[in-house]
PASEBA-1860 file (N, C-alpha, C; in nm, 3 decimals):
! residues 298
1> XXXXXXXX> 25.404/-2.810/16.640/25.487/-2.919/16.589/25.584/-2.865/16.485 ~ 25.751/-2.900/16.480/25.801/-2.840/16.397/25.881/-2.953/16.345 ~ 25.841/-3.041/16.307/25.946/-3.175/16.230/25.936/-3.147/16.048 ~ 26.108/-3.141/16.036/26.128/-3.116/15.963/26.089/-3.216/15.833 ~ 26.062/-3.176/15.711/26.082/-3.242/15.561/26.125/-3.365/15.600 ~ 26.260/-3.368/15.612/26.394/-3.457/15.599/26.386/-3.561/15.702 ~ 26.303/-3.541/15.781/26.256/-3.634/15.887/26.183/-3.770/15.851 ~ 26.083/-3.700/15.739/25.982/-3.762/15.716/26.037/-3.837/15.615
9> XXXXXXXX> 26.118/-3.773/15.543/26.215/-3.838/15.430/26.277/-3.985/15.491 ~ 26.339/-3.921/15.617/26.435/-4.029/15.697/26.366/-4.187/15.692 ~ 26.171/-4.121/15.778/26.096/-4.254/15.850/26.112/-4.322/15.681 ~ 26.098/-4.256/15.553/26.000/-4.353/15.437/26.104/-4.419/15.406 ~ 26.239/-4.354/15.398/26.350/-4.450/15.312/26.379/-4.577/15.436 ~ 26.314/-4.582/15.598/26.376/-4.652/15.672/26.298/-4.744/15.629 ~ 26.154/-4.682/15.645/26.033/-4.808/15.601/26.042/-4.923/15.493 ~ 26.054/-4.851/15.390/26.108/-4.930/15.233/26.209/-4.982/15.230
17> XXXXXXXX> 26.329/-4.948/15.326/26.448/-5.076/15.315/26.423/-5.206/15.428 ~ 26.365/-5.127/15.508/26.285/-5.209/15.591/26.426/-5.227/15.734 ~ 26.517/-5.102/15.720/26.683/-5.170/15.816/26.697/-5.004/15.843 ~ 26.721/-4.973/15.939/26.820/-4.856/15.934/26.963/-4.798/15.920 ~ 27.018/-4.928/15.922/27.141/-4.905/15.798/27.153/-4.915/15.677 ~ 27.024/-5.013/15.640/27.022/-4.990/15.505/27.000/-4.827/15.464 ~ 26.895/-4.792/15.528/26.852/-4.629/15.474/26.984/-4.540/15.512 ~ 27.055/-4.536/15.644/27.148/-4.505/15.652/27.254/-4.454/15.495
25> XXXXXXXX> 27.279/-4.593/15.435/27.349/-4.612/15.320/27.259/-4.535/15.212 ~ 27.146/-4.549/15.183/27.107/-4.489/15.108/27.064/-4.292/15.117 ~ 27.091/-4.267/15.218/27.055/-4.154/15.242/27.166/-4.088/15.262 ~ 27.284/-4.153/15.270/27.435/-4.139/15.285/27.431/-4.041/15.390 ~ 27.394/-4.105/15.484/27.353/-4.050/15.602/27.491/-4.160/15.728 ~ 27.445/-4.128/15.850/27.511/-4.253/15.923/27.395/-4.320/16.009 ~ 27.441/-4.480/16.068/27.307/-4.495/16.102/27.247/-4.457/16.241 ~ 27.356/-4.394/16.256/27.317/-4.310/16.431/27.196/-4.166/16.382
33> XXXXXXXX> 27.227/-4.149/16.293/27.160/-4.007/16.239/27.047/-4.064/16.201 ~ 26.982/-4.170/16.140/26.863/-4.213/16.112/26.808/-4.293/16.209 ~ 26.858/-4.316/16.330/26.801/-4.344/16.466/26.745/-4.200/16.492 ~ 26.869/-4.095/16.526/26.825/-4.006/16.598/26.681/-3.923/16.488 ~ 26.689/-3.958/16.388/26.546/-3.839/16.292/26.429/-3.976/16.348 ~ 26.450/-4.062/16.364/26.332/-4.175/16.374/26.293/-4.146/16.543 ~ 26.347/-4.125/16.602/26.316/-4.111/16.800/26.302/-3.949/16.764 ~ 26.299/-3.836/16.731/26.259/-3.737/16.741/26.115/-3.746/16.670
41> XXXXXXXX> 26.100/-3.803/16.605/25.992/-3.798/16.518/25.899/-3.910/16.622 ~ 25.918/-3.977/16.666/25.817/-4.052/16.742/25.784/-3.945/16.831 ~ 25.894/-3.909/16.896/25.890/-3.817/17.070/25.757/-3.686/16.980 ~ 25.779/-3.606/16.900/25.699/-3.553/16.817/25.526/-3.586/16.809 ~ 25.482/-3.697/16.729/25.387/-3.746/16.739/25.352/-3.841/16.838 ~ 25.435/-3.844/16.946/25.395/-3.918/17.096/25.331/-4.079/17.039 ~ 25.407/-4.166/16.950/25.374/-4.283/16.887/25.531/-4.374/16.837 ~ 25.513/-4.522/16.886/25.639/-4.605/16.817/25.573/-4.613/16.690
49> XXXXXXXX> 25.716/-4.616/16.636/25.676/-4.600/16.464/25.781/-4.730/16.397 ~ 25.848/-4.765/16.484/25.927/-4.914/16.427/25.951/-4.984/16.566 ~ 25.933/-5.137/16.516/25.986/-5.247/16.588/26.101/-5.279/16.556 ~ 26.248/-5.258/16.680/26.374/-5.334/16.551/26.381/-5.451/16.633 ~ 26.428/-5.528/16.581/26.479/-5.656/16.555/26.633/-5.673/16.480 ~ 26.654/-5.866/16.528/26.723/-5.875/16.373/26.790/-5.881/16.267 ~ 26.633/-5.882/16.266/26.606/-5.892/16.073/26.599/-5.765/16.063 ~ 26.621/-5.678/16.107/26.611/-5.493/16.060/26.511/-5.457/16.165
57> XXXXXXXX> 26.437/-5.304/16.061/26.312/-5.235/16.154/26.158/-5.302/16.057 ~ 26.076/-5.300/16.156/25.941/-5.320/16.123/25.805/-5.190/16.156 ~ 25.725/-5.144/16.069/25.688/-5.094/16.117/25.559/-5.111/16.200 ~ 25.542/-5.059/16.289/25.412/-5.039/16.388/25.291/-5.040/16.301 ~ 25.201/-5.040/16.406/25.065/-4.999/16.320/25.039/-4.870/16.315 ~ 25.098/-4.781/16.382/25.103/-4.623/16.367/25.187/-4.572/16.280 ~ 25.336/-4.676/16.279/25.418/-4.649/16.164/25.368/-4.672/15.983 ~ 25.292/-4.752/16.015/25.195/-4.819/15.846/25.115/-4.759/15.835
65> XXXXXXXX> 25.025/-4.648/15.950/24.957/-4.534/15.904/25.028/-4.438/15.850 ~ 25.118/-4.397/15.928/25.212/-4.316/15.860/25.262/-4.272/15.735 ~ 25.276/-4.425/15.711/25.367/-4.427/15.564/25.293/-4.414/15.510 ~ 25.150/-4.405/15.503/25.066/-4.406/15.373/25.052/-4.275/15.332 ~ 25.061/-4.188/15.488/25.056/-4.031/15.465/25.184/-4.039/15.412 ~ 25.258/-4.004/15.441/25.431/-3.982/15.382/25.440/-4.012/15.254 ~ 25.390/-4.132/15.218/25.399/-4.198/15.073/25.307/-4.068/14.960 ~ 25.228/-4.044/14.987/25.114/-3.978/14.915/25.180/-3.819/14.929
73> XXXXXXXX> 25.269/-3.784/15.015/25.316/-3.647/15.013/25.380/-3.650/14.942 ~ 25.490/-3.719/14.936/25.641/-3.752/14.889/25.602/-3.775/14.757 ~ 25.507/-3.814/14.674/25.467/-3.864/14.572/25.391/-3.736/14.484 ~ 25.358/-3.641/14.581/25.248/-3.520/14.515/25.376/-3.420/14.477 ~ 25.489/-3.433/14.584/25.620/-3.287/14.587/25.675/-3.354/14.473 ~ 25.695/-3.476/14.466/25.727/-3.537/14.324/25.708/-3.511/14.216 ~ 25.577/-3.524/14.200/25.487/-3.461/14.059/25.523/-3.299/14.020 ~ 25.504/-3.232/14.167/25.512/-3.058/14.193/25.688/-3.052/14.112
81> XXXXXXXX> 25.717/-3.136/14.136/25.888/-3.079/14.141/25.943/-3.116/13.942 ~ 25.833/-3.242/13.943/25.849/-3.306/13.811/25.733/-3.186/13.660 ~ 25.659/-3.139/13.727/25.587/-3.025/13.668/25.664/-2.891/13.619 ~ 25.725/-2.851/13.767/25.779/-2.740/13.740/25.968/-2.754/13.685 ~ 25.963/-2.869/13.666/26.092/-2.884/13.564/26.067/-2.866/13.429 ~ 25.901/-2.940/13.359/25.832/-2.942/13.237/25.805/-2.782/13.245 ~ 25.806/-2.725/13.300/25.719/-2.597/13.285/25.881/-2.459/13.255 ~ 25.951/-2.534/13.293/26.101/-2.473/13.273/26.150/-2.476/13.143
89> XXXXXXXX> 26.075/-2.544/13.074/26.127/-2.604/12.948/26.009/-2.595/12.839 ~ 25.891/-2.517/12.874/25.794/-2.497/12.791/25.726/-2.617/12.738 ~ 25.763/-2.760/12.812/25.651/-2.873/12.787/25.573/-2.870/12.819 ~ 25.483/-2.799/12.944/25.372/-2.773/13.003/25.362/-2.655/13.076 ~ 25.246/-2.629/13.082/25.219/-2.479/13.168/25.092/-2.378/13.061 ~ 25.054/-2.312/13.170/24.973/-2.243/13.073/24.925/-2.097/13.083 ~ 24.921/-2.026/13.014/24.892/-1.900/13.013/24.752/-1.863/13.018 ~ 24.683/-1.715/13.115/24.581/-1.731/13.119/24.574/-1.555/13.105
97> XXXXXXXX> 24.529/-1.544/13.000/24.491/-1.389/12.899/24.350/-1.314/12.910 ~ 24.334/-1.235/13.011/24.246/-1.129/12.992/24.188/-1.007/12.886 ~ 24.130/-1.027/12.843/24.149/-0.940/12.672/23.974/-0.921/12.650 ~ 23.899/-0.777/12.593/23.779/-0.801/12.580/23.817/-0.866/12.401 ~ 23.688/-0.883/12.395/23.636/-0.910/12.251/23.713/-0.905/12.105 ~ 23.676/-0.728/12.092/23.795/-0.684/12.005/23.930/-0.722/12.002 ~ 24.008/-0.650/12.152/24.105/-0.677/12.109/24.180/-0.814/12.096 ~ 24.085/-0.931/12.102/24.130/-1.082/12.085/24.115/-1.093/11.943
105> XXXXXXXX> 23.992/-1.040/11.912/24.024/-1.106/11.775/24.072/-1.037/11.645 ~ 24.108/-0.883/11.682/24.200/-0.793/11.583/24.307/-0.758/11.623 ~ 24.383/-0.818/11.763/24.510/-0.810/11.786/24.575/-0.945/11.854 ~ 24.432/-0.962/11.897/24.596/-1.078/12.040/24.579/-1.231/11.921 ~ 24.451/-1.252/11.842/24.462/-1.405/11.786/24.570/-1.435/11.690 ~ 24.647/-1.353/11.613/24.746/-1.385/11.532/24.828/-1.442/11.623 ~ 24.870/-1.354/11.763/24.995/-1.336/11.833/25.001/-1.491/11.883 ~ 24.843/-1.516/11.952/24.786/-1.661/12.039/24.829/-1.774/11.919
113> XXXXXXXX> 24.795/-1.784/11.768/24.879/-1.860/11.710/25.022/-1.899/11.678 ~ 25.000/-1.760/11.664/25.213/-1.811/11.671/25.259/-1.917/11.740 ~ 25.204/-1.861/11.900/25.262/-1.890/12.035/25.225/-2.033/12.013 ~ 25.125/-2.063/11.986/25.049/-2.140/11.992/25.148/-2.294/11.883 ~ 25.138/-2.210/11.777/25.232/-2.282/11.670/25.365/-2.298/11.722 ~ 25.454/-2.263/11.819/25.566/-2.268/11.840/25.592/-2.344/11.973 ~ 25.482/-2.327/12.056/25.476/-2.388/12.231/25.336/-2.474/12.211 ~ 25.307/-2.588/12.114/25.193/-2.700/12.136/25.141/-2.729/12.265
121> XXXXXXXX> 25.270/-2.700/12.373/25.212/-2.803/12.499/25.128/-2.697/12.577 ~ 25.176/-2.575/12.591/25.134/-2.473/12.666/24.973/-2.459/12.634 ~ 24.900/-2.459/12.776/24.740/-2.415/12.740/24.747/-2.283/12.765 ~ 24.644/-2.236/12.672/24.573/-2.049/12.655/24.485/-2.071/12.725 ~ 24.412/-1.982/12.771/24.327/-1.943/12.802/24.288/-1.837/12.846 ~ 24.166/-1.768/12.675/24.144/-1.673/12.705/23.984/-1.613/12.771 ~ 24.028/-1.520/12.862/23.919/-1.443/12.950/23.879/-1.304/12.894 ~ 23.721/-1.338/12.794/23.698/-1.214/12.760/23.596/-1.115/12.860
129> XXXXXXXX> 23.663/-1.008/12.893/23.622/-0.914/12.991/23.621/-0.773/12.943 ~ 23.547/-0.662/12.984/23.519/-0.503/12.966/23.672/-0.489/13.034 ~ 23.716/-0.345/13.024/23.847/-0.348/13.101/23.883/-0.347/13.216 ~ 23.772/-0.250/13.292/23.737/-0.307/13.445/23.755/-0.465/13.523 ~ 23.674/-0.529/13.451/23.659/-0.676/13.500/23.799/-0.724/13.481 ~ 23.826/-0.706/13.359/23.970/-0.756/13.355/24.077/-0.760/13.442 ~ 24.099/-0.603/13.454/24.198/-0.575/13.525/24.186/-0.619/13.701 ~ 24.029/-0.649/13.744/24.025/-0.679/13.850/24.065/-0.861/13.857
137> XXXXXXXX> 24.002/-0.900/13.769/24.095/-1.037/13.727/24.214/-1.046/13.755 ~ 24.300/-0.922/13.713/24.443/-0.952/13.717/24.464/-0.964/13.899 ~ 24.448/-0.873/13.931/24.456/-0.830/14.068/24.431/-0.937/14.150 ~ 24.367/-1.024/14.128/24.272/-1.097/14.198/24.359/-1.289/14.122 ~ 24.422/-1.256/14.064/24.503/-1.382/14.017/24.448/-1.441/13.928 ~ 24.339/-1.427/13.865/24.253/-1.518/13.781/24.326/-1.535/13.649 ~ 24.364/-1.396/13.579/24.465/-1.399/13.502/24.621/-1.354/13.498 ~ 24.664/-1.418/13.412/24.864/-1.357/13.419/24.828/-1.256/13.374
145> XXXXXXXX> 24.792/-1.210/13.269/24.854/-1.047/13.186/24.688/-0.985/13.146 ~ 24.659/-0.900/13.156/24.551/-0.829/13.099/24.581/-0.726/12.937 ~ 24.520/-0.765/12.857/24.548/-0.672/12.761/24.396/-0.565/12.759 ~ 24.443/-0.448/12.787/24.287/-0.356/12.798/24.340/-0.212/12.700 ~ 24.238/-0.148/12.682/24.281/-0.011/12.591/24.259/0.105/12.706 ~ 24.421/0.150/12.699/24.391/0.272/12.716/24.400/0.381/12.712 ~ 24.327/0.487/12.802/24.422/0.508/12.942/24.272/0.418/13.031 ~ 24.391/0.396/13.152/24.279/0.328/13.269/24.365/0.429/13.391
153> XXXXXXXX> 24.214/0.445/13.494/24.247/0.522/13.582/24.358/0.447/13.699 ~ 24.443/0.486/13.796/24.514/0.442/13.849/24.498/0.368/13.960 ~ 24.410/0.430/14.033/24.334/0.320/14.085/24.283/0.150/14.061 ~ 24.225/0.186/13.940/24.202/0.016/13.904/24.289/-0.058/13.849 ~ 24.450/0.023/13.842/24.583/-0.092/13.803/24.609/-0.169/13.900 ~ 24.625/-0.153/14.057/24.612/-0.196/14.185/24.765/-0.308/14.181 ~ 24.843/-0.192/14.185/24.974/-0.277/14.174/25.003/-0.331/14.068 ~ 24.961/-0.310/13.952/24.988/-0.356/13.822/25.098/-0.252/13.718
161> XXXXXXXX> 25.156/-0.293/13.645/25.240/-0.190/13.577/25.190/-0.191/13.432 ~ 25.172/-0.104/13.375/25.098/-0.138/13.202/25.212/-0.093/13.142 ~ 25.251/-0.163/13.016/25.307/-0.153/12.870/25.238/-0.121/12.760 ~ 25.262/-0.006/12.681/25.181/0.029/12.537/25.227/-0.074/12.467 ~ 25.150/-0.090/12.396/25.191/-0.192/12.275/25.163/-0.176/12.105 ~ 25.059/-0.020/12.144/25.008/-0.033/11.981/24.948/0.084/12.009 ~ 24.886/0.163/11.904/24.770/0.244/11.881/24.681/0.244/11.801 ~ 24.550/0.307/11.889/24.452/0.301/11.788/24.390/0.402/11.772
169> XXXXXXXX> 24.303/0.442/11.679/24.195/0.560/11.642/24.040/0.558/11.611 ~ 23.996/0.581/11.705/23.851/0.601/11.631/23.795/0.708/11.557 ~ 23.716/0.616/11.463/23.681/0.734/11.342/23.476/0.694/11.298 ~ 23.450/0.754/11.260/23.325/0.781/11.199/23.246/0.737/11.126 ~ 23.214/0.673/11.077/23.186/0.527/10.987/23.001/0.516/10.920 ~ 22.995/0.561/10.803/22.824/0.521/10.752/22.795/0.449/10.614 ~ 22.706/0.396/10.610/22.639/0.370/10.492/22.606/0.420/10.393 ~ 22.512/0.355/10.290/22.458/0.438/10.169/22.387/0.551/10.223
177> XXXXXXXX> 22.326/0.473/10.272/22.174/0.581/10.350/22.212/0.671/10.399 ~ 22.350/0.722/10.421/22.399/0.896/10.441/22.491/0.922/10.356 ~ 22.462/0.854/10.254/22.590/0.933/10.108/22.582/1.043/10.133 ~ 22.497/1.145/10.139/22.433/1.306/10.173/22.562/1.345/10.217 ~ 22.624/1.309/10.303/22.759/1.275/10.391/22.849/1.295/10.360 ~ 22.865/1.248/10.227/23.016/1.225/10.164/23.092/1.361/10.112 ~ 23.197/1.405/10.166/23.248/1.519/10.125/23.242/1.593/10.224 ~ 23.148/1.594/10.297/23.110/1.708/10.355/23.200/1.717/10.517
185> XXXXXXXX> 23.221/1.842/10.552/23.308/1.807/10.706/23.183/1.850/10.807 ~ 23.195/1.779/10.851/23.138/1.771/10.996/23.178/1.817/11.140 ~ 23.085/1.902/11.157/23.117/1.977/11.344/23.107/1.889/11.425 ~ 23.166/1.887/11.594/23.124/1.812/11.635/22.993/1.809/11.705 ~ 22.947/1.923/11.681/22.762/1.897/11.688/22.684/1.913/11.553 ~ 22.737/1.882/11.467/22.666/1.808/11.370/22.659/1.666/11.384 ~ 22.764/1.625/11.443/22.799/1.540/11.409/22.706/1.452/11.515 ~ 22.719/1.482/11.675/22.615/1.477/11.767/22.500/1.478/11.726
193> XXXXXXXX> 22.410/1.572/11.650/22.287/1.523/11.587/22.229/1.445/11.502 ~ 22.343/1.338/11.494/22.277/1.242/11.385/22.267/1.104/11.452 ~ 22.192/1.019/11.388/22.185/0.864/11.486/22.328/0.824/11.542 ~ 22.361/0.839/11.609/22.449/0.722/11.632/22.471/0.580/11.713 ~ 22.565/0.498/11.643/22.547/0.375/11.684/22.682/0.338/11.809 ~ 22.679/0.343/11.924/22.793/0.372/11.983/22.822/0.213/12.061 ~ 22.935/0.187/12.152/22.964/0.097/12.219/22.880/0.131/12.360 ~ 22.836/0.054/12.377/22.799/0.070/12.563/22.848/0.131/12.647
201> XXXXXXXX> 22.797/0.238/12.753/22.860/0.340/12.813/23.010/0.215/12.901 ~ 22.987/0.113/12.977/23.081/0.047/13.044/23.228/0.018/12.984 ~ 23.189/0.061/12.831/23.329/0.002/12.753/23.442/0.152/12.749 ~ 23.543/0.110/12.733/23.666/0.156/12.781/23.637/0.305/12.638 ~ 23.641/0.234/12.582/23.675/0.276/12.456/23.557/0.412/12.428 ~ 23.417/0.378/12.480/23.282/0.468/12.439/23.359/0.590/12.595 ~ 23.400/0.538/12.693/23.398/0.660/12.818/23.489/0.744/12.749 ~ 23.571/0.727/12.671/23.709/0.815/12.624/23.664/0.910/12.568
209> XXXXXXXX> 23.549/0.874/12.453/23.499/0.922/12.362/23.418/1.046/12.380 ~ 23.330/0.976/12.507/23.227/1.092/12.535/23.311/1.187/12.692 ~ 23.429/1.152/12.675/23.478/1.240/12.789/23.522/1.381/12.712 ~ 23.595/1.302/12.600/23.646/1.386/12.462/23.576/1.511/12.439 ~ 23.417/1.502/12.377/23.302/1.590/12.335/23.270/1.636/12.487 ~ 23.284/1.578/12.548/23.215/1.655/12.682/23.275/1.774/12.706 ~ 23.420/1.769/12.722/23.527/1.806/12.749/23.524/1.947/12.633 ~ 23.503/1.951/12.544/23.411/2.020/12.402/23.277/2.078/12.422
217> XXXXXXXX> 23.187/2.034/12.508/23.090/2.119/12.522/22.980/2.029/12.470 ~ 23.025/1.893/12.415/22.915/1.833/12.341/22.862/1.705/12.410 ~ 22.758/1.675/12.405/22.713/1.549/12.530/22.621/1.450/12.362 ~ 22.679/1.335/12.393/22.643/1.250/12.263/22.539/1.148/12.347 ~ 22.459/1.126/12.265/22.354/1.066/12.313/22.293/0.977/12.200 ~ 22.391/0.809/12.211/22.374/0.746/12.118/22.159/0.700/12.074 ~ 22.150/0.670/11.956/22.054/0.579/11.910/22.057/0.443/11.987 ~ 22.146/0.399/11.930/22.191/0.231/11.961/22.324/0.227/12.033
225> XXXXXXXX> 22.331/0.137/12.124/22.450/0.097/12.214/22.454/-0.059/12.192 ~ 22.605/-0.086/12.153/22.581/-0.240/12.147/22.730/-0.284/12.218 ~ 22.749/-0.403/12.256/22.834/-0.447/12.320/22.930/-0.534/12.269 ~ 22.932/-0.540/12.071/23.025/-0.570/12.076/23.074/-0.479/11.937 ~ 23.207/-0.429/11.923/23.240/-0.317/11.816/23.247/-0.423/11.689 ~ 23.227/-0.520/11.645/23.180/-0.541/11.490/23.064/-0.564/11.432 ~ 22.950/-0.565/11.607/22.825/-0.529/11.514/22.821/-0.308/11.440 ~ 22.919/-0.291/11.540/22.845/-0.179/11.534/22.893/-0.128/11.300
233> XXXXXXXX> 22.988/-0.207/11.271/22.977/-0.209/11.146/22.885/-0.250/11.044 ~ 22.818/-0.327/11.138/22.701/-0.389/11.068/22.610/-0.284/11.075 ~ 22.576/-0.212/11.192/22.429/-0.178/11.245/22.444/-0.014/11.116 ~ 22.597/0.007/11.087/22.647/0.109/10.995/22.573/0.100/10.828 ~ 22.614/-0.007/10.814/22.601/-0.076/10.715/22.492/-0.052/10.662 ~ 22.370/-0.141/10.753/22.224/-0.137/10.738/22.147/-0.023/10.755 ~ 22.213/0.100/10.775/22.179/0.253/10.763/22.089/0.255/10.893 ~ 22.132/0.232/10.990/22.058/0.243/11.148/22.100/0.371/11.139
241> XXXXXXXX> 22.257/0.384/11.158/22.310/0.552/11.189/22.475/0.521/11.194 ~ 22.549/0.644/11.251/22.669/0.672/11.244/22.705/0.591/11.305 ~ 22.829/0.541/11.252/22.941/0.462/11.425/23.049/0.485/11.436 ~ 23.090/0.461/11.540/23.226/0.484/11.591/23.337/0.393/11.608 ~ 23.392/0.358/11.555/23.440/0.236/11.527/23.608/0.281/11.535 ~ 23.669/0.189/11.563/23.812/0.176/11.574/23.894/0.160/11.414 ~ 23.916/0.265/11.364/23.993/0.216/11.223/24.088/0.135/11.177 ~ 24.176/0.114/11.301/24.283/-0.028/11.257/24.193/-0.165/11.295
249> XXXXXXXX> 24.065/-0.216/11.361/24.018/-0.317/11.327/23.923/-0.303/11.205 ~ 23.892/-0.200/11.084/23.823/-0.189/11.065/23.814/-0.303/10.909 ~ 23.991/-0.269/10.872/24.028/-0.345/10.755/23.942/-0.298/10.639 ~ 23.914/-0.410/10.566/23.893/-0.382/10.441/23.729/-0.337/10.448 ~ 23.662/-0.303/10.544/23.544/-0.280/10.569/23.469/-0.148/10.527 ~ 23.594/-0.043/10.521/23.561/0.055/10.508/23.557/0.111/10.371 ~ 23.515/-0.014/10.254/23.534/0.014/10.110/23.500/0.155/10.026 ~ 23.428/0.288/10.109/23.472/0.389/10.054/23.253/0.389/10.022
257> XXXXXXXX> 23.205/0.278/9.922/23.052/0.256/9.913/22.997/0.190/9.997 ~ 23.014/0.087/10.056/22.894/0.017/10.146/22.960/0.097/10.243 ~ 22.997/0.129/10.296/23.063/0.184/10.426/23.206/0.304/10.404 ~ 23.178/0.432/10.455/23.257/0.494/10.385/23.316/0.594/10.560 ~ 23.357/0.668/10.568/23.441/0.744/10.667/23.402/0.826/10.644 ~ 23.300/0.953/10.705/23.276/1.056/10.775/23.397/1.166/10.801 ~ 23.441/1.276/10.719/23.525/1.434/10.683/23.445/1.500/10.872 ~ 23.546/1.499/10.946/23.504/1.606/11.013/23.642/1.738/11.086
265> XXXXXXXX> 23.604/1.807/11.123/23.672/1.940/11.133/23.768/1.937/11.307 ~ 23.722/1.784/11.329/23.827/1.718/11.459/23.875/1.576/11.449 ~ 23.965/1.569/11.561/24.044/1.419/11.536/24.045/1.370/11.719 ~ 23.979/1.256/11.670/23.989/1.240/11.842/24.123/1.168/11.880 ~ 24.150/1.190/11.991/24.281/1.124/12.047/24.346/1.015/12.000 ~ 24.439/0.974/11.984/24.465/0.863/11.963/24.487/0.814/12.097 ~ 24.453/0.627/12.084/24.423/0.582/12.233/24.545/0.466/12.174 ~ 24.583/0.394/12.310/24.683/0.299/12.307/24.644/0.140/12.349
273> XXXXXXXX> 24.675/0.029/12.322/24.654/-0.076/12.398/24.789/-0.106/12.496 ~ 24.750/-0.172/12.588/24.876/-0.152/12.655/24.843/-0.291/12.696 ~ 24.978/-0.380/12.727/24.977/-0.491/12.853/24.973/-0.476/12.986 ~ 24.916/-0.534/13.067/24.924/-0.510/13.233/24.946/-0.633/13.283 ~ 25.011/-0.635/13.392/25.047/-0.698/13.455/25.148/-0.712/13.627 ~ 25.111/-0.762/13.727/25.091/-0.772/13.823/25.295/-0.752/13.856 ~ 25.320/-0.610/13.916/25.474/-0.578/13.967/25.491/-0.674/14.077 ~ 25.409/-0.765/14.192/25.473/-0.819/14.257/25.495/-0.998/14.225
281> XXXXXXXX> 25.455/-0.999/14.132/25.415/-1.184/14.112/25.545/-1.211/13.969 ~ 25.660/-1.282/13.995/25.726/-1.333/13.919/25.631/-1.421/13.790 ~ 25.667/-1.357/13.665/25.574/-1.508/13.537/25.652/-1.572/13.544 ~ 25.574/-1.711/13.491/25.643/-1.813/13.438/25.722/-1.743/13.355 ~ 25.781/-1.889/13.297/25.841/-1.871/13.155/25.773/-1.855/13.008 ~ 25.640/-1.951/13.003/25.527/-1.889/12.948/25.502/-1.816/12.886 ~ 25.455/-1.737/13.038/25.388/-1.586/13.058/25.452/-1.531/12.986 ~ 25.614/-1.501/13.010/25.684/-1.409/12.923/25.763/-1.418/12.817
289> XXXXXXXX> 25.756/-1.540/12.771/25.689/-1.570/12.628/25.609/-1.509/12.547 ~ 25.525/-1.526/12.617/25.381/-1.489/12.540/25.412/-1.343/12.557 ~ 25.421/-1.261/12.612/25.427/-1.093/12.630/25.526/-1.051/12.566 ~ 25.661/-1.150/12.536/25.726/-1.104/12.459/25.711/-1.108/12.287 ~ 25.605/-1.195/12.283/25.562/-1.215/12.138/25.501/-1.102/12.146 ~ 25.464/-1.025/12.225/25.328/-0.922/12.218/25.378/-0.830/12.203 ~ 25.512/-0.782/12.258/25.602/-0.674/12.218/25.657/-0.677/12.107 ~ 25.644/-0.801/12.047/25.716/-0.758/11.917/25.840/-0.846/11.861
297> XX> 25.906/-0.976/12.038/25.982/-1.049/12.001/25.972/-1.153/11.914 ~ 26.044/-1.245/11.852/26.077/-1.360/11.786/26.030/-1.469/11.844
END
């Protein structure tokens, strides 16, 4: 069956004037042309769809089924068409942000207020995920933009293009309970032999780390693994053991006595956060909004 839109357009405006010159006039059409879309469209669904007369056209009882379908289409492309005008104009629409833990709440929540403060109507919604999950999120449509740290292997971008946006560093992090510590520089197998309190092998951030020392000759073999990086300031704190912690979320945490930074005789990489996001799928307006707040725009 191939009957066009405009067909269907034709039967509803004939129905509701209840004449086919009236619809004629209103469709600024002629009324030979809204005969001929009304007899193709019957010949089509093999059904009379008006009685004329008259007093005008009437419709059938196949034609009054009809219209109820037609009515309810015509009424949904309506809404669709009346949405994506609001969504042109940042009255509605909504953004949907892939981000683990950390970096939501020591990078992306300032940005999510702004946005937030400036676009009321727009919904967030954020998806906290490891970077894996994330990025398969993206892939998979669940979210517009993934924010993950990296590097990520190329494979799991899967048609995605990433943007740096920032850097970060991990550094070394203890308590009272290893003042012993203080001053002193550290090998990186000294440094390996002491407790440490690390992120979970699955997190982006712990594989870098131990690819780093591996890569060195050194294989780290945490105490404690935890899954989210501001206990691991805590678990520091309470003299469990060493951690590894990201120094730009670390803030004012690292007061030098309850928690002080670890002298050692290496510097691990500096790592990047980057945006990702999907090269074949046009964003909203939104979307790139929001990514442009993330770069840095106004």
């Amino acid at each position: 069956m191939d009957i066009r839109l405009e067909s269907y357009k034709v039967f509803y405006t004939a129905a509701e004037c209840g004449s086919f010159s009236e619809a004629a006039k209103k469709l600024y059409i002629t009324q030979s042309a809204v005969s001929q879309q009304i007899k193709a469209l019957e010949n089509e669904l093999g059904a009379l769809l008006f009685v004329r007369g008259r007093k005008g056209a009437k419709l059938t009882s196949y034609g009054e089924l009809l219209f109820e379908y037609v009515n309810g289409a015509l009424e949904r492309i309506e809404s669709a068409e009346s949405l994506f005008s609001r969504m042109k104009t940042l009255d509605e629409g909504s953004v949907r942000i892939g981000a683990g833990d950390t970096l939501t709440r020591h990078f992306l929540i300032d940005i999510i207020k702004a946005f937030h403060e400036k676009y009321p109507r727009i919904k967030i919604e954020v998806i906290n995920r490891v970077t894996g999950e994330t990025l398969s999120m993206l892939a998979s449509g669940a979210v517009d933009i993934a924010l993950v740290n990296l590097p990520v292997e190329e494979a799991a971008l899967k048609n995605a293009e990433v943007i740096p946006v920032g850097s970060m560093h991990e550094v070394f992090v203890a308590g009272k309970a290893f003042s012993n510590l203080k001053g002193k520089i550290l090998s990186m197998e000294e440094l390996a032999s002491l407790p440490l309190v690390m992120l979970e092998p699955k997190s982006n951030t712990r594989a870098v780390t131990d690819a780093y020392f591996a890569a060195n000759g050194v294989v780290l073999k945490p105490e404690f693994e935890l899954g989210s990086h501001d206990l691991l300031f805590d678990f520091a704190k309470s003299g469990l053991g060493v951690a590894c912690v990201t120094e730009e979320f670390a803030g004012e945490l690292i007061d030098g006595e309850n928690l002080f930074r670890l002298e050692t005789d290496f510097s691990l990489p500096a790592r990047e956060i980057g945006v990702c996001r999907m090269k074949n799928v046009a964003p909203t307006l939104a979307v790139r909004r929001l990514t442009g707040m993330i770069f840095g725009d106004k």
